[in-house]
N, C-alpha and C positions, 0 to 999 in steps of 0.2 A: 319449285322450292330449291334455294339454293345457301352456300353462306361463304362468305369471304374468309370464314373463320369457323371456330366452331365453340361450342360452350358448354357442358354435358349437361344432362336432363338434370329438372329441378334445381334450376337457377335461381334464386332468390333475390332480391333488389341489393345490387352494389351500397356498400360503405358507401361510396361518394355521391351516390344518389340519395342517401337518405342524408348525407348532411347538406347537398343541398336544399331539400325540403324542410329539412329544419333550423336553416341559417338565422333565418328571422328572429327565431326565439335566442339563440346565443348570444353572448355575452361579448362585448369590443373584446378580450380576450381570446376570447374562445372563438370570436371569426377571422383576428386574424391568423389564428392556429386552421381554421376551416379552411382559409381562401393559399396558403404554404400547402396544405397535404392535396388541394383539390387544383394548382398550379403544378406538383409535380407529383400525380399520383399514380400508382401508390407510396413512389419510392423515397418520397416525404418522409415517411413514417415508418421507412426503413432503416431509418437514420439513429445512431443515440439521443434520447432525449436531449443530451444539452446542444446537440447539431440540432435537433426540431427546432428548440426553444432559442437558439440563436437564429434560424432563420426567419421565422415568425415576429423575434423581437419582443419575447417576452420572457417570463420564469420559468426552468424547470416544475417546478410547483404548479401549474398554470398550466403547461404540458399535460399533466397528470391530471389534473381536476377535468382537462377536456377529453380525455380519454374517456375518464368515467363515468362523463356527464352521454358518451355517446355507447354507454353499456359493458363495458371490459371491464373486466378485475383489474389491470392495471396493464402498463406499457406491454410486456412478455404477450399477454392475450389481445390485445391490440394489432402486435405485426405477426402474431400467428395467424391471425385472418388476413389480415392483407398479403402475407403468402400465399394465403392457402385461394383468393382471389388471384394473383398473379397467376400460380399455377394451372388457374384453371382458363386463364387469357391462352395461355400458350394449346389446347389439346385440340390437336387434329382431328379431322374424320375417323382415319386409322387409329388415334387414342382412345376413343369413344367406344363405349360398350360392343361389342359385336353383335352382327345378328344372329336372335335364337330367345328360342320362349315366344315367339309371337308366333301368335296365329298368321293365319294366310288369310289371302283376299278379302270377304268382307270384314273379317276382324279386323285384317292392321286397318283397312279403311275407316273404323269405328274408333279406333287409339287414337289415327292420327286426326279425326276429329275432336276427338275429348281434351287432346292435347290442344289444338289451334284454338280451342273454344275456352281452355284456360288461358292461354296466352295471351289472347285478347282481352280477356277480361284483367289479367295481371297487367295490360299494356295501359288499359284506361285508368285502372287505381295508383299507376305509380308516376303517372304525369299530370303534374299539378296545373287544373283551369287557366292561372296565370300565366302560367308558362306558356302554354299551346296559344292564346288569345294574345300573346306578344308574339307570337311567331306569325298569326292571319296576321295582325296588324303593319307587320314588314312586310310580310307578302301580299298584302294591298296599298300599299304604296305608290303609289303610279312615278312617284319620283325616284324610287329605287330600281335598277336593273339588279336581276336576280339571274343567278347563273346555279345549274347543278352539277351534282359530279357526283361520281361513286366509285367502287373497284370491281373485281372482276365477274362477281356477282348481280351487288348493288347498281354496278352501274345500269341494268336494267328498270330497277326502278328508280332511279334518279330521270332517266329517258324517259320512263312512263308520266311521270311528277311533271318533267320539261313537256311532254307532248299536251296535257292539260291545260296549264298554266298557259302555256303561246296558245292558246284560244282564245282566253279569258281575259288578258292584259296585255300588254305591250312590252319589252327588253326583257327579253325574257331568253336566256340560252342556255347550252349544253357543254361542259368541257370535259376533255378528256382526261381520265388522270396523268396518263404518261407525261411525265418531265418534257421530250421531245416535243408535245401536243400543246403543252400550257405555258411555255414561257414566253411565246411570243402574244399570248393572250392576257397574259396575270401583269404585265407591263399595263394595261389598261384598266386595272381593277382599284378604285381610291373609295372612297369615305359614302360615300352613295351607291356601293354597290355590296349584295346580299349573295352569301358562297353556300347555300344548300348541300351537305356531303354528306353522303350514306358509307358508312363505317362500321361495319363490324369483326368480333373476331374468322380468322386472325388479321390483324390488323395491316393495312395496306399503307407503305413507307411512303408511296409517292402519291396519294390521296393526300396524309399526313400533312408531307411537305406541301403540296399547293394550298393546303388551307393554313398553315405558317404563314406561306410567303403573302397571302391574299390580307390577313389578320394583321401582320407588319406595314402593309400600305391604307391602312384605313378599315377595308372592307367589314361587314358584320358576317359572321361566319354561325350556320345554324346546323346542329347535326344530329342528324338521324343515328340513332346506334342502339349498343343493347345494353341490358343492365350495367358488365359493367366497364363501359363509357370507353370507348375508341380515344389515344392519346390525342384527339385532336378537342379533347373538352377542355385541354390547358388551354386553347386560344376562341373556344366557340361562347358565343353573346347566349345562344340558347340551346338548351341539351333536350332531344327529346327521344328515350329509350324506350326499347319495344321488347318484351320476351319472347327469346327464340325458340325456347329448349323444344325437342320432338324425340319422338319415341323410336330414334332412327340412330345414323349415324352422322345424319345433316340437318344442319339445323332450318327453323323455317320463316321465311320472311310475312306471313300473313300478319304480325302486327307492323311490321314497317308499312306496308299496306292499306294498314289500316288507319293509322296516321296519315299516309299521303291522300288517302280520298276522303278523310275528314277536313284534311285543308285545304284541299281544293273545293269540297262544298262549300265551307265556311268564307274564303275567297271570294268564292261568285257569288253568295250572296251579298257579300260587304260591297261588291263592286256591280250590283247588276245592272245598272245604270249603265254604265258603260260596256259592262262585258255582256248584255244583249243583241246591242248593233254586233257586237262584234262576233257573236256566232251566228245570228242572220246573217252576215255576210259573211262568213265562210260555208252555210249552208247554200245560200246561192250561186256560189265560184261551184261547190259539190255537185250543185244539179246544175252548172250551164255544162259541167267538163262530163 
């Protein structure tokens, strides 16, 4: 269990997660006030109203009805939350509760199950069927090259995600996030290729940046993160967040997890066809070596 970031217990589903699930039902108005605060969030919405409403391209009036229509009293209770989200992007491990009050040995073993067992289950109800079955559908692609990436954490399960997937399909790789690692690789990256990046708090600049740079040249950029949403969901095709919070001072990756081995099921089934030969024959190189 690890986290690039941290987020304190009882995380609740980001503002920007819940308007993307409810974009469909808004108003031309009100999406393009959704798709301004969800391009530079939060800090869209940190703005004065008539700075919203001119970025947006619409009415202060118009501003306001979208506020209301997404549950605030009005603007003031509006970017009190989106602060009080901000602030909660930024808390370290050292910010986080300290330990004390728990039990020892099998108890905290029995928290931190209750907790993973929430998480999970908060991970599946807040990522929308559509969402997830566009993202198998990229990653079965046989004409897509898909690459992964993560940071200092993530990056282990971005490696576990890639050591999967290169069984099951074909162009399939790994990059690193370092600046130094990737720019002689992200020159290669155009319109047909898929940037998988595991993001969460605190948020990792040069993860960030390669999935900028990868999003500017074409690429479809899909990312793993947590409720609320790694800045790389200004450039990503598909978001899909996982609840981290635990009863610790670190948060836990069991639902990134659990996202990544429901897409790789869902994967090889889509492709068994092909991804059959293709673990016979790595089972056969297994047992001649």
């Amino acid at each position: 269990m690890g986290n690039d970031g941290t987020m304190h217990s009882g995380a609740a589903l980001s503002l920007a997660d819940r308007i993307r699930h409810e974009m469909e039902a808004f108003t031309p108005r009100e999406k393009r006030a959704a798709h301004v605060l969800l391009s530079h969030y939060p800090f869209a919405g940190l703005e004065t109203v008539a700075e919203f409403a001119a970025r947006a391209g619409i009415s202060a009036p118009s501003v306001l009805r979208f506020v209301t229509r997404l549950g605030f009293s009005g603007f003031p209770d509006f970017q009190k939350h989106l602060r009080e989200e901000l602030e909660a992007r930024l808390l370290s491990p050292l910010a986080k509760a300290g330990p004390g009050g728990a039990g020892q040995g099998a108890s905290d073993l029995a928290a931190f199950a209750d907790a993973t067992v929430g998480n999970l289950r908060a991970t599946v109800e807040t990522i929308a069927p559509a969402e997830f079955e566009a993202v198998v559908a990229l990653l079965s692609d046989p004409r897509r090259h898909i690459h992964f990436t993560g940071g200092r954490f993530t990056g282990a399960l971005a490696r576990y995600a890639e050591s999967h997937f290169r069984i099951v399909r074909s162009h399939v790789d790994y990059i690193e996030g370092q600046p130094a690692l990737w720019r002689d690789r992200v020159i290669e990256i155009g319109r047909r290729d898929v940037l998988v990046a595991f993001d969460i708090r605190r948020y990792q600049e040069d993860v960030i940046a390669l999935c900028e740079t990868a999003a500017r040249q074409g690429a479809t950029v899909v990312l793993l993160t947590d409720p609320w949403l790694s800045p790389i969901a200004r450039v990503a095709r598909h978001v899909l967040p996982a609840h981290i919070a635990a009863p610790s001072n670190w948060d836990s990756s069991a639902g990134l997890l659990l996202i990544v081995e429901a897409l790789v099921g869902a994967v090889t089934r889509r492709l068994w066809k092909t991804a059959k030969p293709r673990m016979e024959a790595v089972e056969r190189l297994r047992n001649e070596g």
